[in-house]
N, C-alpha and C positions, 0 to 999 in steps of 0.2 A: 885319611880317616873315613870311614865307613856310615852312611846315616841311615834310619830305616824310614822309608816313603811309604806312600798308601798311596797307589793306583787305583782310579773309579773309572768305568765308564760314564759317560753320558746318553743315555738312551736315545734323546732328544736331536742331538747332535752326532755322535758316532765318536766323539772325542773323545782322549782322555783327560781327566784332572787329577790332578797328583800333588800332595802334601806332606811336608815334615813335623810329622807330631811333636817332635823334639824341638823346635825352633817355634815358635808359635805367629802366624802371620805371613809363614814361607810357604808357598803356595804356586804351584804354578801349573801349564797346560801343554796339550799336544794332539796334535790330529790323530796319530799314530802311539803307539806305546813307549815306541822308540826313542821319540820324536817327544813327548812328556818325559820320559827318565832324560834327555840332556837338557831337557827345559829345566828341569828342578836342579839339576847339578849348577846349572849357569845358576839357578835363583838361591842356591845354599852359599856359593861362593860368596856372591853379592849379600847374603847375608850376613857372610861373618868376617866383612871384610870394615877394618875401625872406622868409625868417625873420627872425623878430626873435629876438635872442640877447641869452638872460639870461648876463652873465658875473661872475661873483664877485668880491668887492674885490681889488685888485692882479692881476686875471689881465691877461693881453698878447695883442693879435694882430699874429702876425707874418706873414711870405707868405717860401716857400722856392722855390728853383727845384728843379727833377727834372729829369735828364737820360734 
């Protein structure tokens, strides 16, 4: 699957930071351009990879709509 990132430099630094608009909180860096696009690939993985969810005896999951 294909996601689309945003590459920034840092002036400050010479680094890159690099973010998934689509993922909200996925965020990651790199000295290099390069070096940022596989930092964000490891950080997308990592992001959509499940929790596992402790749930307490009797609890319930359910799914609601929002309009």
């Amino acid at each position: 699957m294909n996601w689309l990132v945003v590459l920034e430099p840092d002036s400050e630094t010479g680094e890159w930071a690099v973010w998934c608009p689509q993922l909200p909180g996925c965020t990651s860096a790199g000295e290099t351009e390069a070096a940022a696009l596989e930092n964000i690939r490891e950080a997308i993985a990592l992001y959509l990879e499940p929790d596992s969810i402790e749930l307490a005896p009797g609890a319930m999951i359910r799914e609601v709509a929002v309009e």
